[in-house]
N, C-alpha and C positions, 0 to 999 in steps of 0.2 A: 377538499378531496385529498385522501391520502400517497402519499407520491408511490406506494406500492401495498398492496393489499399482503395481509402479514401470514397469511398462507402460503406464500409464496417467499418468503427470506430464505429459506434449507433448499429452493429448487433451481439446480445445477442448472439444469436443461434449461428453465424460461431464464434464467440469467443468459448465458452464452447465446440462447435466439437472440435477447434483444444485440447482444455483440456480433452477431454473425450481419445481420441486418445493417447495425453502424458499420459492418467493416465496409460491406457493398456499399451501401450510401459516398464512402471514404473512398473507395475503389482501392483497396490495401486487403493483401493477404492477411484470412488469420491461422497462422500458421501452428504447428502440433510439438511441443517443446516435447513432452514424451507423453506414451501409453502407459496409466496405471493400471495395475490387476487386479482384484480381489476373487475368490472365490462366488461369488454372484454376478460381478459385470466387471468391464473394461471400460475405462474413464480416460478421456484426454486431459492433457491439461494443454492450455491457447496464450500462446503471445501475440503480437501483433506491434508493426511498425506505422508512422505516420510522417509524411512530410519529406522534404528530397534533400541533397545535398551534404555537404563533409561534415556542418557543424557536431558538435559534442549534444545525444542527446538526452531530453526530461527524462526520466528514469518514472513511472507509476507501476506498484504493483499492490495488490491485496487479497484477503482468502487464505493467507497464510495459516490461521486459526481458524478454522469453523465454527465456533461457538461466538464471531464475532461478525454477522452477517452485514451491518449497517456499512463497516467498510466496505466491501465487494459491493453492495450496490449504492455505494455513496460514488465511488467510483466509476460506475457505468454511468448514471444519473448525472457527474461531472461530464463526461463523456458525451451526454450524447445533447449535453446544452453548449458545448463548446465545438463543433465542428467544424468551425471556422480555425478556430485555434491548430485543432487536430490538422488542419489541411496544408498551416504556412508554418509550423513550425513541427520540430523532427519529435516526435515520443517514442519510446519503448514501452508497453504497457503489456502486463502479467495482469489480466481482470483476474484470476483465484488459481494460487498456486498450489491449494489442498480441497482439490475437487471431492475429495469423501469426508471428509472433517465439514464440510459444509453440507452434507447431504446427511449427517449424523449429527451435525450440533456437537461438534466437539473438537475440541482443543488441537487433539493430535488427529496423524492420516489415518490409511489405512491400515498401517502397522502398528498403531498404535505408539509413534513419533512423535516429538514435536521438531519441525521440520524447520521452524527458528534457531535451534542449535545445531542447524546440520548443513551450513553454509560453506563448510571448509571441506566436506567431506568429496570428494573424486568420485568416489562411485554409488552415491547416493541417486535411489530413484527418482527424484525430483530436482535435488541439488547439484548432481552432477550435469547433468543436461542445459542446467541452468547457468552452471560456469563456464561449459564451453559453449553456450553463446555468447556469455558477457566479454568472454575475453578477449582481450585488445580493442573495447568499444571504450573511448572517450563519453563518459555521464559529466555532463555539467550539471545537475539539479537532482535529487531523486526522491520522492514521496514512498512512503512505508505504511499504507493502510491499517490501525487496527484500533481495539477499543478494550475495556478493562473491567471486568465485573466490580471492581472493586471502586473506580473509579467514582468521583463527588462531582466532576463538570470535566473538560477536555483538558489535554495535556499532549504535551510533544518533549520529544527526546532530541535537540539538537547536536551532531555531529558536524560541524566544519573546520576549515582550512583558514577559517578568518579569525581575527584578533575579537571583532567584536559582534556577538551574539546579534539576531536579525529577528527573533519570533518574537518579542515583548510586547512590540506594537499589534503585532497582528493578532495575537491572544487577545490582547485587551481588546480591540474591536471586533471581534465576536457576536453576532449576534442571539445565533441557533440556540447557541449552549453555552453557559460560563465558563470561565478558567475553572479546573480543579484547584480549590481556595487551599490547599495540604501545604505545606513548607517541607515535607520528606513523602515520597514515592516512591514507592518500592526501595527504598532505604538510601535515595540519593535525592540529595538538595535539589526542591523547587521554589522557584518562586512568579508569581500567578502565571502557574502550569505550565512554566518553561525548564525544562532541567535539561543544563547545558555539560555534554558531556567532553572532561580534558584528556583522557586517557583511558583507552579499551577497558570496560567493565572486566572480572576475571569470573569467568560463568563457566557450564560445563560445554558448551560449544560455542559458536561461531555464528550469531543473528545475521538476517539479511543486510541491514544499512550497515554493522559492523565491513560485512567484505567488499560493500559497496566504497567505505572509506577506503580501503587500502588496495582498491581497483583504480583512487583516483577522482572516485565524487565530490568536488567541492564541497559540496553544504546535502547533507542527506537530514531528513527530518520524518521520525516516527510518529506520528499523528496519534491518539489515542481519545475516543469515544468514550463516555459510559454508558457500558453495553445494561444496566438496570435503568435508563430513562426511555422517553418516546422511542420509538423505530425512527416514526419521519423525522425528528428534531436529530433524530444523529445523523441520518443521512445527509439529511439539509446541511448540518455543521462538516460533515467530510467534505461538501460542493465548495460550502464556504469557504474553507480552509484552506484548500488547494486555489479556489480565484483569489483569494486576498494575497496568498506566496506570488504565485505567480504576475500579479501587479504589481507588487510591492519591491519585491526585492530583485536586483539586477543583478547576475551572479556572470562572472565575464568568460566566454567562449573558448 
């Protein structure tokens, strides 16, 4: 059986029901980070917290792109097989930070943005909202949902705070989907589908896990699908990918 009938990857709505449902289940607000416009409708966009206490918390978000749907529901799909997880320990999770790029299959929002370069920006529709709730929250871990038309197998962008890189093992054992087998990505050194970044790419904005570094995120890791294979195999690989971090690697509080 398919983990999600493929008529349904572009629908906002039965996405967010099934998160309105886990939140209840959760007993956790899903609260309204801001109202976007377009001339046809008004679209929320939802965060939601889990778990009690001061710790520094997981950081999950995706939906950033709409034309990248396996991550948004690779991540509910993580979501709602772990709620035990969700219960003892603290997440911050953005299930789609570009609720009409997803409802259009496409890259940029409703203005026709791409809302990945617009992470520095103060008074961005989406981004600003976004910063002032980040701010002064301690992220010990943070996942960056997304996938790559271009993409040949999976790939991750590692950002941390440590001497030595942590995805190699977990790439390799992969089951979903293989490493993207490339030696260059998007024009920067990989090797099986790890490309480990030393210093801020120079692009024309400010990406999510980029301000997540300089907010203080330990180790932020952009996950990357390819968005021309199976639906279920990517989604499966986003679940994947996220339990094998989260067992593997012990990132310290």
């Amino acid at each position: 059986m398919p983990l999600l009938p493929l008529h349904q990857a572009h629908d906002y709505r039965a996405l967010m029901a099934r998160w309105r449902s886990l939140a209840g289940r959760l007993k956790v607000k899903l609260h309204t980070l801001t109202v976007l416009q377009s001339e046809i409708q008004n679209v929320k966009v939802h965060w939601l917290e889990t778990g009690s206490g001061d710790e520094p918390v997981i950081y999950l978000s995706s939906g950033i792109h709409g034309d990248e749907a396996a991550a948004a529901w690779g991540l509910l799909i993580w979501a709602e097989e772990n709620e035990a997880r969700l219960r003892s320990q603290r997440f911050l999770i953005f299930p789609c930070l570009n609720p009409f790029g997803l409802m259009l299959n496409t890259r940029a929002d409703h203005r026709g943005l791409d809302i990945n370069r617009r992470f520095h920006v103060e008074d961005d529709d989406i981004c600003g909202p976004w910063r002032r709730l980040m701010r002064g929250r301690a992220i010990r871990l943070g996942f960056c949902l997304h996938e790559d038309y271009d993409g040949q197998g999976c790939y991750v962008y590692e950002l941390s705070h440590f001497r030595e890189p942590v995805s190699q093992n977990i790439m390799a054992g992969l089951r979903s989907l293989p490493p993207d087998p490339r030696k260059s990505i998007d024009g920067s050194r990989a090797q099986l589908g790890v490309i480990r970044r030393k210093r801020v790419p120079n692009l024309p904005g400010l990406p999510e896990a980029i301000v997540l570094h300089q907010l203080g995120c330990k180790l932020t890791l952009t996950f990357e699908t390819p968005s021309e294979f199976s639906f279920d195999d990517r989604i499966r690989a986003q679940v994947e990918f996220m339990n094998a971090v989260l067992s593997a690697v012990d990132i310290p509080e």
